[in-house]
N, C-alpha and C positions, 0 to 999 in steps of 0.2 A: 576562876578569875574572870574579871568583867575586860573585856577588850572595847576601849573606847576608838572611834573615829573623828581621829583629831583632822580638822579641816583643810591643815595647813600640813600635817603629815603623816595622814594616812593611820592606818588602825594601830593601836600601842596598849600597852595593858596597862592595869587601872592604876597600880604603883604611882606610873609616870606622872599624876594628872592630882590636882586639888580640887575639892570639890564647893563651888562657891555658892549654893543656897538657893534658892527660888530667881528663877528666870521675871525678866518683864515688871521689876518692882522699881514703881516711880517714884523718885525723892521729893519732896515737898518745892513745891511753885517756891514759895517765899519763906526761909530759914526763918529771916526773925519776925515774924508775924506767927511759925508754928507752937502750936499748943504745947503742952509736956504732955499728951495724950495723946495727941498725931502725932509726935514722935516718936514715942513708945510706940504705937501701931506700926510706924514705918519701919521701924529697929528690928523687934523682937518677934510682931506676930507674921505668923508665914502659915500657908496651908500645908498641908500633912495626907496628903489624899492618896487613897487606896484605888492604884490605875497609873493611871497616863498624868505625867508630870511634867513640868518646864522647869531645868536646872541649869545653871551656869556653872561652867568647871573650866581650870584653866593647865595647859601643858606645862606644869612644872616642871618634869625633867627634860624638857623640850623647846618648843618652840616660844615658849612663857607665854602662849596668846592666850584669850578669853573668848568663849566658843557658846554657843545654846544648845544644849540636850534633852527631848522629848524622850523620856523614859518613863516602863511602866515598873511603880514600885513595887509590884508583888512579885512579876518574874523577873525581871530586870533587865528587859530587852530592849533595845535601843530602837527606837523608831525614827526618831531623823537625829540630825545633827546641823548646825547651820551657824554662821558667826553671827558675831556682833555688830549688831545694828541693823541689821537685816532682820524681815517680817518672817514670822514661825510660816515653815510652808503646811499647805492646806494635807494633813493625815487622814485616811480613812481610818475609823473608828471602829 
């Protein structure tokens, strides 16, 4: 089982926790001016990369907060962890 490091309390196993999708993804400057192409783009396409990833996940059975997870998707080891709003810190590669 994957044990997360939630920010606000401490390490919990993955049960606890929902997983929200690609980290760092920006909504459209201006709603009604977007295309039905950039928004399709914003919605559905997301990267899928084999390594180190930026994930958003939230303490569901917890603290409900929303947190950023630098994870590598093939072993699934957690590299950082850091909240919302806050800049990804700099990982060695």
């Amino acid at each position: 089982m994957l044990r997360i490091p939630c920010p606000y309390c401490g390490p919990r196993d993955e049960t606890e926790f929902a997983y929200g999708g690609e980290a760092h993804i920006a909504r459209p400057q201006n709603p009604a001016t977007t295309t039905d192409a950039d928004w399709a783009d914003f919605l559905f396409m997301r990267k899928n990369p084999k390594g180190r990833h930026r994930e958003r996940w939230m303490h569901a059975r917890g603290c409900r907060q929303w947190f950023n997870v630098e994870r590598d998707t093939v072993t699934h080891q957690i590299v950082t962890v850091y909240r919302m709003g806050e800049p990804p810190p700099e990982t060695p590669r």
